[in-house]
FIPA-891520 format. One record per residue (C-alpha): residue in one letter; y negated, z, x negated. Coordinates in Angstrom, 1 decimal. Layout:
REM residues N
residu c2 c3 c1
A Y Z X
...
REM end
This chain:
REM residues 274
residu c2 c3 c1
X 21.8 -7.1 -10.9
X 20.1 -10.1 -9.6
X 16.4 -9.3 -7.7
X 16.2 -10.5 -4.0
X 12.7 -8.5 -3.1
X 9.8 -7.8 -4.8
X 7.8 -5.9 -3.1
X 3.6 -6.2 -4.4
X 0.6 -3.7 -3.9
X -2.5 -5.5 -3.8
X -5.5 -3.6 -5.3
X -5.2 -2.6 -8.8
X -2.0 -5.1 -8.7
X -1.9 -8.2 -7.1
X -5.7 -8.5 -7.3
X -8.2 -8.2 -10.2
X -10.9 -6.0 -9.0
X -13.0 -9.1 -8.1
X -10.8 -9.4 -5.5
X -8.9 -12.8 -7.0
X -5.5 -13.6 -7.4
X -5.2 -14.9 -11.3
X -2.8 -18.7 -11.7
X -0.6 -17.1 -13.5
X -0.5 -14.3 -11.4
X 0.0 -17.1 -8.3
X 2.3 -19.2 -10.1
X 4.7 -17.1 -10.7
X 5.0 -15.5 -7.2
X 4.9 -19.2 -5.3
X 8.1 -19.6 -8.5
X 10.2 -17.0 -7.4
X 9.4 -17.7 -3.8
X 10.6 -21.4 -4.8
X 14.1 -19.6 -6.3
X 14.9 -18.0 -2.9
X 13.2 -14.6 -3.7
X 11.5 -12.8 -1.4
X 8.2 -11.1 -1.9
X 6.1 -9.1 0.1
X 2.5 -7.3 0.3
X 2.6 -3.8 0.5
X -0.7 -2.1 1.2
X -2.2 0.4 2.3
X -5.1 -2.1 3.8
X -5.4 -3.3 7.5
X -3.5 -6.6 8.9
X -5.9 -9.5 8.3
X -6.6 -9.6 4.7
X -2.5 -8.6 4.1
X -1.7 -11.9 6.0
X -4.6 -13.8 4.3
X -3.1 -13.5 1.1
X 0.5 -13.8 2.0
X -0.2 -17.1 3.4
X -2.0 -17.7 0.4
X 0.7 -17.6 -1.6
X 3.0 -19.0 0.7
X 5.4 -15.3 0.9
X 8.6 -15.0 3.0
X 8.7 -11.3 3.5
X 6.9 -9.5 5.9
X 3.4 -7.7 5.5
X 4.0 -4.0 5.5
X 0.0 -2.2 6.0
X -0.8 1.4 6.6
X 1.6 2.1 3.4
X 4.5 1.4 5.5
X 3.3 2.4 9.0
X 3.3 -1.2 10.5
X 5.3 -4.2 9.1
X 4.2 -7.6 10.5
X 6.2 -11.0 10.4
X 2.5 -12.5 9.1
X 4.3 -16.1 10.2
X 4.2 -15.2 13.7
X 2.0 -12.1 13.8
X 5.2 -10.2 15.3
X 5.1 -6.6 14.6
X 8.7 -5.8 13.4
X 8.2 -1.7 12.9
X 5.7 1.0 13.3
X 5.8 4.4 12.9
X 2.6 6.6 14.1
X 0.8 10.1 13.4
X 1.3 12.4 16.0
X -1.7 12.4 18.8
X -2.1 16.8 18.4
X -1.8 16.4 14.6
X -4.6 13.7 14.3
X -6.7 15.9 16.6
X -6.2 18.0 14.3
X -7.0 16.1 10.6
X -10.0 15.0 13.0
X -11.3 18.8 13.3
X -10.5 20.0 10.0
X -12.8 16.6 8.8
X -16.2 18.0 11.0
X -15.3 21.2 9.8
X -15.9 20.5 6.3
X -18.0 17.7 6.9
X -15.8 15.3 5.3
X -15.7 11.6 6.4
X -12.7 10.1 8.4
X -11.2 6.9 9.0
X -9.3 6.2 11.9
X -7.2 3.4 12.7
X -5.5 2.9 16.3
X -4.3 -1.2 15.2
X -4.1 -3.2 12.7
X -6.8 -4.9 12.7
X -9.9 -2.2 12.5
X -11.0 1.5 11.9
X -13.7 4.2 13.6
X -15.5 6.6 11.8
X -18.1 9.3 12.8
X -19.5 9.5 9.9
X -20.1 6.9 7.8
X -21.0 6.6 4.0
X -20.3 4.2 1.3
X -17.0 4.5 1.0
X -16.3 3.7 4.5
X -18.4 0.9 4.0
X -16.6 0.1 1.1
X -12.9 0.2 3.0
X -14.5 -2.4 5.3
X -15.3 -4.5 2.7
X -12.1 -4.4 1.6
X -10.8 -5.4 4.3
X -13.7 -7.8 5.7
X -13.9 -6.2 8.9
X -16.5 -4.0 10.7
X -17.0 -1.0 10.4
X -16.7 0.7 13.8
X -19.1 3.8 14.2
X -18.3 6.0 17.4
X -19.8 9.7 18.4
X -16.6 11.3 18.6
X -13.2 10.1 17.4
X -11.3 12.3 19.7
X -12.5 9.6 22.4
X -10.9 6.9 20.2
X -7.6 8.6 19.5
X -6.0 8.2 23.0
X -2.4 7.8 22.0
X -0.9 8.2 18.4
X -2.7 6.4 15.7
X -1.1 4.5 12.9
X -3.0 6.0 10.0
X -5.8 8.7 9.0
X -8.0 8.3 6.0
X -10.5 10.7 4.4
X -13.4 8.4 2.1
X -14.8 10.6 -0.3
X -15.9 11.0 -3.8
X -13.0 11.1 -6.4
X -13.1 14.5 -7.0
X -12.9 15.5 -3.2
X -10.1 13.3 -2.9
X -7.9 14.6 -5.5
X -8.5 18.4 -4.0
X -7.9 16.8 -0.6
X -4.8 15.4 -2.1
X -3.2 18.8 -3.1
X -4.1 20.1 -0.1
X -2.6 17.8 2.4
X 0.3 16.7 0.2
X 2.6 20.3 1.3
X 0.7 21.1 4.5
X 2.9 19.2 6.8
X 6.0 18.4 7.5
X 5.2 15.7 10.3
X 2.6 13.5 7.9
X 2.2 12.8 4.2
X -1.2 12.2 2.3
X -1.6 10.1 -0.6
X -4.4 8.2 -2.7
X -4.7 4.7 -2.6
X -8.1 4.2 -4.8
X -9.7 7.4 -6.0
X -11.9 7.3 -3.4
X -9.3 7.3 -0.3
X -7.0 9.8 0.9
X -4.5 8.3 3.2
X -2.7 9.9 5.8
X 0.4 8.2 7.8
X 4.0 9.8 9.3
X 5.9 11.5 7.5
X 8.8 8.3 7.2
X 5.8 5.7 6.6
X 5.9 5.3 3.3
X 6.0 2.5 0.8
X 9.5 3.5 -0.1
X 10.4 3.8 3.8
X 9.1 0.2 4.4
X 10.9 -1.0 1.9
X 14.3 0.6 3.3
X 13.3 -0.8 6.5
X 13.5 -4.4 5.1
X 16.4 -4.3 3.1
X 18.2 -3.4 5.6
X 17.3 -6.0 7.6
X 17.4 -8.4 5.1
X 20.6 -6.7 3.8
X 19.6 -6.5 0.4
X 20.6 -3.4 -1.9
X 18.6 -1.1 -3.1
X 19.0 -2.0 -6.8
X 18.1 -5.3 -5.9
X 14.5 -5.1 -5.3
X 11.4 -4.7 -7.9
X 8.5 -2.5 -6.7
X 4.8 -3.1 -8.7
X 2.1 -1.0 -7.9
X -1.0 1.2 -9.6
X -1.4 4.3 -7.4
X -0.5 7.8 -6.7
X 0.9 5.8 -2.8
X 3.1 3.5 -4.8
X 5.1 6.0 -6.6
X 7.4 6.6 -3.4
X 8.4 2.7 -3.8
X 8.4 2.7 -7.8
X 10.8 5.5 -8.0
X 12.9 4.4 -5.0
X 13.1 0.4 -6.5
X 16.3 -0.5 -8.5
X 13.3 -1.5 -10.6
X 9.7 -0.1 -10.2
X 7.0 -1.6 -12.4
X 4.2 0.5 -13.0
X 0.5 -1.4 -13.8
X -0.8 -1.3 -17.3
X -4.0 0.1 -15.2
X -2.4 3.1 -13.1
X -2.3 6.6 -14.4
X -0.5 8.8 -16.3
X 1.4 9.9 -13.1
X 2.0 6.7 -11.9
X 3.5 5.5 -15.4
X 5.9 8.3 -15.6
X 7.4 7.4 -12.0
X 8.1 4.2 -13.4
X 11.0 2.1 -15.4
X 8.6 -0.7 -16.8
X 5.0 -0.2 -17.7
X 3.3 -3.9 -17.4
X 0.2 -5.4 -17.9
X -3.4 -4.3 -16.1
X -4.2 -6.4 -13.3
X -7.0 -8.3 -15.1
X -4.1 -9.1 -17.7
X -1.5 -10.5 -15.1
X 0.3 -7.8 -14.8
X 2.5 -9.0 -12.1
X 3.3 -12.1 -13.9
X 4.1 -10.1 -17.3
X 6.3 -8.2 -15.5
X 8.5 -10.7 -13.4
X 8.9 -13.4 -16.5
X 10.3 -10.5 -18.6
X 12.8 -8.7 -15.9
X 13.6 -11.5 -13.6
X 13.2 -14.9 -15.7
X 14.0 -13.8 -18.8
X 16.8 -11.8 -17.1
X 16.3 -8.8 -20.2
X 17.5 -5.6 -20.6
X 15.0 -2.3 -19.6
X 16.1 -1.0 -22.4
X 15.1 -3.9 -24.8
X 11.3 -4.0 -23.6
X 8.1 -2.4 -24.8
X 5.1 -3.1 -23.9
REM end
């Protein structure tokens, strides 16, 4: 069936991890954009450097940030959707994170985060992201209505027992990694694979007509919910087996690999190896 979304992670994906978009890797995107297409950044990042590189590349489907909390028309800076973390249950990810003296982002917009206690992978989520980072004394002061996402910055290991614990503690949020060394926390229905639901149907494009590429444990709800979900040649094992297509590593064009073979070349899944 013929592809009318491609929905793109951007680290470990669209980016190499100096932060750069490859030619090829721009080429092809602006190509399919060009063939009527549509193709949109889906992050788990703030707004600004989602819209950055959708203009960039000149994309016609919306930003979706917070792993599917907030999608943005980046054209017009419209916010189309959002879907936020209850106010008591963020009090509560807020206490548990003093409690075992863990650091925690916390982001009320789209556009910046608070922390109490910063280290260097907060400072590394604002570099990211080219922002500020944004220390307060308390965060229950900052968290006056329902935020759009919570984020524990740790060490890898940390993150991964993190991970097991918040993945099945509550029905009202889910918690996925992003990088190793980020935990992210958003409502329950703000996926990846929920913003992509949201779109086609607004866009009224099928299911089996959209491609999902992505590297991390937060892309897997889109990669298995995609007619077609690309995996990266540099995601793990778990990743890999949630996918149809395993492609390239992001410092090998991955994206591009993957997009010449199933949409240009029009081949069969079942004819491809990588």
């Amino acid at each position: 069936m013929e592809v009318k979304l491609i929905a793109v992670d951007i680290d470990g994906t669209l980016i190499t991890p100096d932060k750069r978009i490859t030619p090829r890797v721009r080429d092809i995107l602006r190509y399919v954009e060009n063939k009527g297409i549509m193709v949109s950044l889906v992050t788990g990042r703030l707004y600004p450097t989602c819209k950055k590189y959708a203009l960039e590349l000149g994309l016609s489907g919306p930003c979706v940030i917070y792993q599917g909390a907030m999608i943005i028309d980046h054209k017009t800076d419209k916010v189309l959707h959002e879907l936020r973390i209850p106010k008591d249950k963020a009090l509560e990810i807020v206490r548990y994170s003093r409690e075992n003296n863990l650091s925690l982002n916390v982001y009320m917009d789209q556009f910046t985060f608070y922390t109490e206690k910063p280290n260097r992978y907060s400072i590394l989520d604002a570099q990211l992201n080219e922002v500020e980072l944004q220390v307060v004394k308390n965060l229950e002061d900052i968290i006056t209505d329902d935020p759009l996402k919570l984020m524990f910055v740790e060490d890898p290991k940390t993150i991964s027992k993190l991970e097991e614990i918040f993945s099945s503690l509550d029905e009202e949020i889910t918690a996925l990694t992003s990088l190793p060394q980020f935990l992210e926390i958003v409502n329950k229905n703000a996926t990846k694979a929920d913003a992509l639901k949201w779109i086609a149907d607004r866009f009224n494009i099928k299911r089996e007509e959209i491609m999902a590429i992505g590297d991390s444990h937060n892309d897997i709800p889109m990669i298995e919910w995609a007619g077609i979900g690309v995996a990266m040649g540099n995601a793990d094992e778990k990743v890999k087996n949630s996918a149809d297509f395993i492609t390239l590593s992001n410092t090998e064009d991955g994206v591009a690999y993957a997009i010449e073979l199933l949409i240009i070349q029009n081949l069969d899944l079942d004819r491809i190896y990588v």
